[in-house]
C-alpha positions in Angstrom: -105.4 70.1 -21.8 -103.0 68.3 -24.1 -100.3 71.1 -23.9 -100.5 70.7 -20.1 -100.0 66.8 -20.8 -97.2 67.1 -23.1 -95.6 70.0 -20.4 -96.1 67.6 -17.8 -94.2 65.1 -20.3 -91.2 67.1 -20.9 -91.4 68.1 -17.4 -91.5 64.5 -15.9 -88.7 63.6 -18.3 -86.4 66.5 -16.6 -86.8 65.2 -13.3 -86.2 61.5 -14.3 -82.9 62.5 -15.4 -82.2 64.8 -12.4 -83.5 61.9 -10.0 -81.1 59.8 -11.4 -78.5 62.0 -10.9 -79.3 62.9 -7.8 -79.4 58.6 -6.6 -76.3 58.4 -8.3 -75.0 61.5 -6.2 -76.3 59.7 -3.0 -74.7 56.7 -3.7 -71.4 58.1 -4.7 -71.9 59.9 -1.1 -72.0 57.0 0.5 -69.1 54.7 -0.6 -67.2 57.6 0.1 -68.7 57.6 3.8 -68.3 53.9 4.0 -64.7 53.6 2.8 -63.6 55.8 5.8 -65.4 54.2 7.7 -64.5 51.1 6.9 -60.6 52.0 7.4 -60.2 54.0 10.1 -61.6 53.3 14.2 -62.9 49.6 15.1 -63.8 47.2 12.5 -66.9 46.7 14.5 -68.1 50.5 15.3 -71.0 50.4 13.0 -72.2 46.9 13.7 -71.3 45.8 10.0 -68.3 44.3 11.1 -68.3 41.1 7.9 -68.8 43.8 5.7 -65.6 46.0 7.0 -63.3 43.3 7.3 -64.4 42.5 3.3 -63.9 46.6 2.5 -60.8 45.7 3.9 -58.9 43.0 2.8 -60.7 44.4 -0.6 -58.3 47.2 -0.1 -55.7 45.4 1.2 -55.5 43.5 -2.7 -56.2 47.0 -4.5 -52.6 48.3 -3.0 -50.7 44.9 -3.7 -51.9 45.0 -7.1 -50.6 49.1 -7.3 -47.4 47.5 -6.0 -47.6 45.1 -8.3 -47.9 47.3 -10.8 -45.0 49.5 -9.8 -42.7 47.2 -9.8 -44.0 45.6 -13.2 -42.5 49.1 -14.7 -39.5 49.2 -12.3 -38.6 45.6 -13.9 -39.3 46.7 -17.1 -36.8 49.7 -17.2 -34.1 47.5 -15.5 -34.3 44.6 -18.3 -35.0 47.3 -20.8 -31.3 48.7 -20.6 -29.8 45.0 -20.2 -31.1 43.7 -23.3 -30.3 43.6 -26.9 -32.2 46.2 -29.5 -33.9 43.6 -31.0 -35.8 42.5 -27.7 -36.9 45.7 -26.4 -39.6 45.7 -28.2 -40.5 42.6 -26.4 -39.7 43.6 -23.2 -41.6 46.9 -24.1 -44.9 44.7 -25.0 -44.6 42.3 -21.8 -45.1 45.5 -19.5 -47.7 47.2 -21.3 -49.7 43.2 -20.9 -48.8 43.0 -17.9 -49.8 46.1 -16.6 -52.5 45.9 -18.3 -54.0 42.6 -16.6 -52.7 44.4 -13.4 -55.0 47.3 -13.9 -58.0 45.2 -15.2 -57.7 43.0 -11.6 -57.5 46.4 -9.4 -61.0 47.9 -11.7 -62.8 44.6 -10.4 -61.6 44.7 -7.1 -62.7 48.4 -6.4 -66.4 47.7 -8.4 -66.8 45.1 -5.7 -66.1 47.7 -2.8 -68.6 49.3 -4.0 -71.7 47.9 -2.5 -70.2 46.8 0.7 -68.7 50.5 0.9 -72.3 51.7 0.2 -73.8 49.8 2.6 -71.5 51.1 5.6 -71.8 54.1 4.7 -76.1 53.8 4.8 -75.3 52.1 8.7 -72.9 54.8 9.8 -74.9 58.4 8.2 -77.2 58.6 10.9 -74.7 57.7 14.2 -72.9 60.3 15.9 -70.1 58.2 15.8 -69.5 59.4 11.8 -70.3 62.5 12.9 -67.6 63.2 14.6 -64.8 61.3 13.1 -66.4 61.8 9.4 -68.0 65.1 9.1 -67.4 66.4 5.8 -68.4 63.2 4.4 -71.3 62.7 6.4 -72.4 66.6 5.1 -72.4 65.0 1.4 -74.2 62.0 2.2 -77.0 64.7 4.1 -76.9 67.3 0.6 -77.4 63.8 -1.7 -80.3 63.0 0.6 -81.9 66.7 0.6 -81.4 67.0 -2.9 -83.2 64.1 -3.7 -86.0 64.4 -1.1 -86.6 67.8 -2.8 -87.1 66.3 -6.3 -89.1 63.5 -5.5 -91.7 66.3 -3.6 -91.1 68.3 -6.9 -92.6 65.3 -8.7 -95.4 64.6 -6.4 -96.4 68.2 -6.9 -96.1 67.9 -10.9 -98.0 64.7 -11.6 -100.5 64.7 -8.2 -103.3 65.8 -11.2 -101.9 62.7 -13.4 -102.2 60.4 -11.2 -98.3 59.8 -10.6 -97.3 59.6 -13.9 -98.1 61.8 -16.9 -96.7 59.7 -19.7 -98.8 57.4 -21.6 -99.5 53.6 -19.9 -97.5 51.8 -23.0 -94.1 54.2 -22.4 -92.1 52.6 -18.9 -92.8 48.7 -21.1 -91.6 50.2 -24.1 -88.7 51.4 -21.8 -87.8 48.2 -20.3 -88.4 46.4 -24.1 -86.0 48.8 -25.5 -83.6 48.9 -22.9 -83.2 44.9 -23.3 -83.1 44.3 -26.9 -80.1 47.2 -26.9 -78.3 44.8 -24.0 -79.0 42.4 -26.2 -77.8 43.4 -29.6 -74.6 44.7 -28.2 -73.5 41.5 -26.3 -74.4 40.3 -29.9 -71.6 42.9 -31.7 -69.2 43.2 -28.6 -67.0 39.9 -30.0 -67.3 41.3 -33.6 -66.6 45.3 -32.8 -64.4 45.1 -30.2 -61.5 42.4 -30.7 -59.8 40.5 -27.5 -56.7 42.1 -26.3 -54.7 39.0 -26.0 -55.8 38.7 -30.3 -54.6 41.8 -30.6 -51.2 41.8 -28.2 -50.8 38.1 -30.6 -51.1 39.6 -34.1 -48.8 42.4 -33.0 -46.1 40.1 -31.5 -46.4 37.7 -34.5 -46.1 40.9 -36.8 -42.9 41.8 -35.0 -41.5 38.7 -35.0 -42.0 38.0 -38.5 -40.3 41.5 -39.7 -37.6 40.9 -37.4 -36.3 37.9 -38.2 -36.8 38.2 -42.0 -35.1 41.5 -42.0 -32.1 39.5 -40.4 
């Protein structure tokens, strides 16, 4: 009885993985889904037509900031050549911050997408309308779903004798306790084991100014 309990253990562990996978699949499934959804046809074709117009403009920012970025690198190649040795460096260090803030802006704009695009992409699956316009992307969002239903019957099958669960009653709070003193030690450490950027872009300017000038 308790090698079936500790099989049923292992076995339950498996599956929470691959169910997590498997949501994470879904999900993935359907941003893509809701991105083309969002930017192709009628803002209004799925009756989410707020959350389009958000996926939109959303987008809308993610290219200016590319173009942004572009032409952060263009400028920096132009004023590279034009200036003295002993600035390049500088102009060198001003892209690379730059760019860098550039980048950081466009990651935060596409996380937001993210559940807007997920959430078109739940209201357009099942309408024919995606169907037709979206199919390979519809397919995905189908596979996630099967996937998934296939597990969760998998896991009714394997702990129906354990009453849903075969892991011992203290495990899921020992989870969630764990889980939150780790969140919590590392917002703790983050300031101490990962230094700020701008600290870092300063001590390396300041470095390079100091050499410079005392080399002159």
């Amino acid at each position: 009885m308790h090698f079936d309990r500790l099989s049923a253990i292992l076995h339950q562990l498996r599956l929470d993985l691959r169910e997590q996978n498997a949501r994470h699949k879904e999900r993935r499934a359907l941003r893509v889904l809701g991105q083309a959804a969002a930017l192709t046809g009628s803002p209004d074709d799925y009756n989410v037509l707020e959350l389009v117009t958000g996926v939109r403009q959303g987008h809308h920012s993610v290219d200016a900031l590319s173009r942004e970025t572009t032409a952060s690198l263009e400028a920096d190649r132009a004023d590279y050549i034009a200036s003295a040795a002993w600035m390049r460096p500088v102009v060198v260090l001003r892209g690379l911050c730059t760019r860098a803030v550039l980048r950081h802006r466009i990651m935060l704009e596409r996380r937001a997408l993210g559940t807007p695009e997920e959430a078109i992409g739940a209201a357009a699956a099942n309408q024919p309308l995606a169907f037709a316009r979206h199919p390979d992307q519809v397919k995905s969002v189908v596979d996630a779903r099967a996937e998934l239903r296939r597990l969760l019957e998998e896991r009714k099958r394997l702990l129906e004798p354990f009453g849903g669960s075969a892991l011992p009653n203290w495990f899921p709070h020992l989870h969630r306790e764990s889980t939150v003193l780790g969140r919590a030690l590392w917002l703790q450490f983050k300031p101490n084991v990962l230094p700020r950027g701008s600290a870092l872009a300063g001590l390396a300017v300041g470095w390079w100014l100091a050499n410079t000038y005392t080399d002159s």
